[in-house]
N, C-alpha and C positions, 0 to 999 in steps of 0.2 A: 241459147246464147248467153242468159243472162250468167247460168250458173259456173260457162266457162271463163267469161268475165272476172267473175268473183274468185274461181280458181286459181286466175291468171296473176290476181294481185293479193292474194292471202298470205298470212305469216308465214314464213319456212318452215315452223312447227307444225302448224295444220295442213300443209303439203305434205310434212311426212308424214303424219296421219293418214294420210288418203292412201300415200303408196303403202302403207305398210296392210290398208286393205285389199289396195290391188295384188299384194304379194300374198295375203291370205287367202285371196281367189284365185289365184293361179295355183299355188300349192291342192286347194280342193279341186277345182278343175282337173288337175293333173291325178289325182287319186281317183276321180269319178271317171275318168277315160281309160285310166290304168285297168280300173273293174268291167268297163266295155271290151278292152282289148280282150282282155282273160278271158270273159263270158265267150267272145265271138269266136276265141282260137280254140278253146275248152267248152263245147256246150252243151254235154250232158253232164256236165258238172257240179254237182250241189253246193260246189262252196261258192261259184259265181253270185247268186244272189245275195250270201251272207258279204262277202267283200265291198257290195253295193249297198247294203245296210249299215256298215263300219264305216261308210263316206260318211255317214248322214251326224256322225259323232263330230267332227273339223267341220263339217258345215253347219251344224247348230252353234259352234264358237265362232267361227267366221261373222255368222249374219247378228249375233251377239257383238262383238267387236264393231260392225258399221256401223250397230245401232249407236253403238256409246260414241262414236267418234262423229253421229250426223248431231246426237245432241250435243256437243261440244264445240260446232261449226261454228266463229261466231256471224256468217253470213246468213243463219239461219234461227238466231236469235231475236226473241220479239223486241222489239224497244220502240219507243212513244214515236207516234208520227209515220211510221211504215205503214200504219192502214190507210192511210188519209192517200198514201200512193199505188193503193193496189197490193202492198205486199203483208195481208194477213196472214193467221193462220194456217188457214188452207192451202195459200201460196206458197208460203214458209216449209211448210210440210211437203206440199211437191216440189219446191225448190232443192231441198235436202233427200227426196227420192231422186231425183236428177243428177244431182251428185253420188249420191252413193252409186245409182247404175254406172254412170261415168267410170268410177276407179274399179267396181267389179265385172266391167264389160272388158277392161283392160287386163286386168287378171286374166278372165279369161283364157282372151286372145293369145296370151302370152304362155300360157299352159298349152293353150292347141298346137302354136309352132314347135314348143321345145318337147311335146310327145310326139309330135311326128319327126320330130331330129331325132328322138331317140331310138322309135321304131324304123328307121332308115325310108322313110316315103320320101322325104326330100332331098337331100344329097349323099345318100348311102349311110351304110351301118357302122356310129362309132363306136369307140369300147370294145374292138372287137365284137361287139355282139353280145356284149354281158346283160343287157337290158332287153335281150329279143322275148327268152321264155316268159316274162309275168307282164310284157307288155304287152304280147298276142301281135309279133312280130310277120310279115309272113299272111298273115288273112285280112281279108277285106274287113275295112269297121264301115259298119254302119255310118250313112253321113246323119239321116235325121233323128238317129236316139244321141249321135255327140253334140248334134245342136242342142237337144232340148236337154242333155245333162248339164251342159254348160252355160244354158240359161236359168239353171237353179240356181245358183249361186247372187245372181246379180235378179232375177225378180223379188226373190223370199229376204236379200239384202234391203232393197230400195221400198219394197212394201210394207214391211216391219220398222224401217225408219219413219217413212209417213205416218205410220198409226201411231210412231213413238211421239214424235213431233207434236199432233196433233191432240194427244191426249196429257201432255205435260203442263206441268204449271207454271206460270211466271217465273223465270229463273231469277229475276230481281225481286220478289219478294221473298223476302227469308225472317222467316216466325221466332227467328232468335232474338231477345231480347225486348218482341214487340209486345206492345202494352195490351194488343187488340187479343194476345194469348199468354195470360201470367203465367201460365199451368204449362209445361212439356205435353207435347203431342200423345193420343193414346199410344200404346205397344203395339207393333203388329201382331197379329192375329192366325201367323202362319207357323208354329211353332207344335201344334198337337199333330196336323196332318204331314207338317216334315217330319216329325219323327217318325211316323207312321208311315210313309212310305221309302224315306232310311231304312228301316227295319226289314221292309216288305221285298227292297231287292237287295237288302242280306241274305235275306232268307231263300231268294231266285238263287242266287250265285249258289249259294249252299246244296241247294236240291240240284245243281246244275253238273254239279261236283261227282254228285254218286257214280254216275256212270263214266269215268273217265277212269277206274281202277287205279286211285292211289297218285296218279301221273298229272300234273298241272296242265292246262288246256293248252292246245297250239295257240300260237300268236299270226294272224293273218298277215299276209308279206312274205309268208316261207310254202305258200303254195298248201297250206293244210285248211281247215276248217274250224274257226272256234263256235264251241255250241252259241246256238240261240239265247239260250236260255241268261248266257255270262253277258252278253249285250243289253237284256232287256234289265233284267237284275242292275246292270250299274247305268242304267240310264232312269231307272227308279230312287234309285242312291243319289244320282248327281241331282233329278228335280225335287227330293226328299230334304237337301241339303241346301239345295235354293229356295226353298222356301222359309227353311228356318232358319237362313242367315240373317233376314231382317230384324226376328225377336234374338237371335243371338247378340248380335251388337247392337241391339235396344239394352240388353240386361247388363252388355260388358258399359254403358255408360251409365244405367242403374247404379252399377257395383261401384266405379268409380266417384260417386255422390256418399257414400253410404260413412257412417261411424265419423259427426265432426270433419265433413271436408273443407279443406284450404278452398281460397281464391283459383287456383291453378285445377286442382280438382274438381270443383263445380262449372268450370269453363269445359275443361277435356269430358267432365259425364253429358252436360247439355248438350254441346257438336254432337258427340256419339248419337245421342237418341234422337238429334234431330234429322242426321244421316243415314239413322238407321235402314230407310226401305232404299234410300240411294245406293249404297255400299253394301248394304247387308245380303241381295243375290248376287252382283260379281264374285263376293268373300267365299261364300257356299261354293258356288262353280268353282271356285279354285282350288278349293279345299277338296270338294270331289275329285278333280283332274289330278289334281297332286297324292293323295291316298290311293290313285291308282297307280301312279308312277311309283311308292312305294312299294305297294301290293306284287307290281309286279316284277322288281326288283328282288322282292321276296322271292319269287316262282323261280326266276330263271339268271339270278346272282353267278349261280354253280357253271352255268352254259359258255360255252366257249363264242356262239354266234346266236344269243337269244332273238335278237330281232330280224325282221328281216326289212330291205329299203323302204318298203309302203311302211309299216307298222312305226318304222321311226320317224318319217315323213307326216305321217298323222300324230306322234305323237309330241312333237316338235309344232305342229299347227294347233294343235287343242292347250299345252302346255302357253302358248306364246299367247294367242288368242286370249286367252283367260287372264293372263295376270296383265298384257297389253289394255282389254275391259277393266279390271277391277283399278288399274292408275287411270285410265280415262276416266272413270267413274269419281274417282279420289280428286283429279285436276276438277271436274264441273261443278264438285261439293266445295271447294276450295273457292273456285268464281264467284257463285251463291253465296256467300258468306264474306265475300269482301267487303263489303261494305258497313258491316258487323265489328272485323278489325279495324278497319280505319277506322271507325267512330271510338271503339277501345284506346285505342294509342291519343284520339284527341282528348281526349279524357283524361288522357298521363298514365294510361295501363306499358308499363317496359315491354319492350318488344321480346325479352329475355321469356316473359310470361305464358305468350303464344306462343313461340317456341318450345316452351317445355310442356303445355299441355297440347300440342302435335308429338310430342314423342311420348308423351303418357298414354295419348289414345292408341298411340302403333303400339308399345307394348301391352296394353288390355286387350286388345283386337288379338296380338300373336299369343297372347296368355290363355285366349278363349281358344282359340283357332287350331293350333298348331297341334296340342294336344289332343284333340278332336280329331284332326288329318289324323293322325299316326293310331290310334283306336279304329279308326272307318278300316284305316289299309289290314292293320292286323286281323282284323274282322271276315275281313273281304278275302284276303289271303289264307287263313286259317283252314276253310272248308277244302280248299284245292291245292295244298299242298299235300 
């Protein structure tokens, strides 16, 4: 009760926040029931369990995205005096699972009614019937594997949010500028093993390549089978890349301090390295997600019908999810830091100065970044064309 309370009287911002998780969960919902239909109308078919594997790509963004958006609640923010009521930590943290299952329980719900609008179980078949063959149209679905696929979404959500919660640091304390830390924070430390497993599902996709003679892999959605091997290879890439985003934009605020820097430049390199592990795996994940969109633009530019509904569907849910994370992530590093600005402007720092080193760091971040994206995708693309 208490959390629907708080739902009830929240910003308009943070309500769309919530839907826009419920809408992440409904779109995954809908892809993981789409792979049951398939399996149940086709069941000696080898690609149904790879189809159920390519869900788990939008549901790892999905439960990514609530997490950012539960630490960004501010109903679930610590502040002085909430323990003295009961509402610590722990509270905080199942408070913010309770929410999060809330909006992905609705997701859900709302994927089960409009796949079975689509399959014609409830008021007959629309679209003529365009949606019967990859929905598995026509056969019985299983009720208890659609319950339990449709409760991935919202336990692996609201349980990743508590651990988030729960393992975070004071979001009012910010080591910017404090006397108790002269010194910038160490570097992260995840920069040798992302590149190493970067490399590692380069090198999958590549060996995955050999046996397709010459011809780019199918894309799931058109009823064919993409190997194993191109799933496991770029989900090696994308945790390869989350890892080493934090020392990436550790070095891109390094680099911004370096040779005589201005007042503006010593502000935009400190934020960076102090953001660094906050923003620096959203950055990765996005970077991997979008190097695929390239990559595979690469593949199948020439095709008249490259994709097919699911595969657009998923790629529309992992593209949105990811960058929808990395400005949640950007808003909560922003919050953190407020109180950092204001003490700067009481000081008589121009407000003209923040301003410009916010756009210094977005352009060193897109300086690192962008260049990187478009290397990974050439890469990645290379072997399978």
């Amino acid at each position: 009760m208490l959390a629907l309370r708080l739902a009830r009287g929240s910003h308009p911002l943070v309500l769309i926040r919530r839907l826009l998780v419920a809408a992440a969960s409904a779109g995954v919902g809908f892809l993981l029931l789409s792979a049951l239909g398939y399996a149940a109308a086709h069941p000696a078919s080898a690609g149904s369990v790879l189809r159920l594997l390519w869900c788990f790509v939008p549901l790892a963004a999905t439960v990514q995205f609530a997490v950012a958006v539960a630490r960004t609640d501010p109903s679930t923010r610590p502040r002085p005096g909430l323990s003295s009521l009961g509402l610590g930590p722990i509270r905080l943290s199942a408070l913010a699972a309770v929410s999060t299952a809330v909006s992905t329980l609705l997701g859900s719900a709302v994927a089960l009614l409009f796949f079975l609008h689509l399959r014609g179980d409830l008021t007959g078949m629309p679209f003529d019937g365009g949606a019967a063959e990859f929905l598995g149209a026509g056969t019985e679905l299983p009720l208890a594997a659609a319950l339990v696929l449709l409760a991935l979404v919202p336990v692996a959500a609201s349980t990743a949010s508590a651990l988030a919660l729960r393992s975070r640091p004071d979001p009012a304390r910010d080591t910017f500028g404090s006397e108790e830390l002269p010194e910038p924070a160490p570097a992260p430390a995840g920069l040798p093993w992302g590149v190493a497993l970067t490399a590692a599902g380069l090198a999958v996709e590549a060996i995955a390549s050999r046996g397709t003679a010459g011809n780019a892999f199918p894309l799931p959605g058109r009823f064919d089978s993409t190997p194993v091997a191109v799933l496991i290879g770029w989900t090696l890439t994308a945790v390869g890349l989350a890892m080493a985003g934090p020392s990436l934009t550790f070095l891109c605020g390094r680099a911004l301090q370096a040779v005589r820097p201005g007042a503006v430049r010593l502000l935009a390199g400190r934020v960076l390295m102090d953001e660094a592990r906050r923003i620096g795996r959203p950055l990765g994940v996005v970077c991997a997600a979008l190097s695929a969109v390239v990559a595979a633009a690469a593949l199948y530019g020439g095709d008249e019908r490259p994709y097919g509904p699911l595969t657009a569907l998923g790629a529309v849910l992992v593209l949105g999810c990811t960058t929808a994370t990395l400005l949640t992530s950007a808003l909560e590093a922003k919050h953190a830091r407020a109180h950092t600005a204001q003490a700067l402007l009481r000081m008589g720092a121009p407000a003209a100065v923040l301003r410009r080193a916010t756009l210094l760091r977005a352009g060193a971040l897109l300086a690192m970044f962008a260049p990187l994206t478009w290397v990974i995708a050439q890469l990645a693309a290379l072997p399978l064309a």
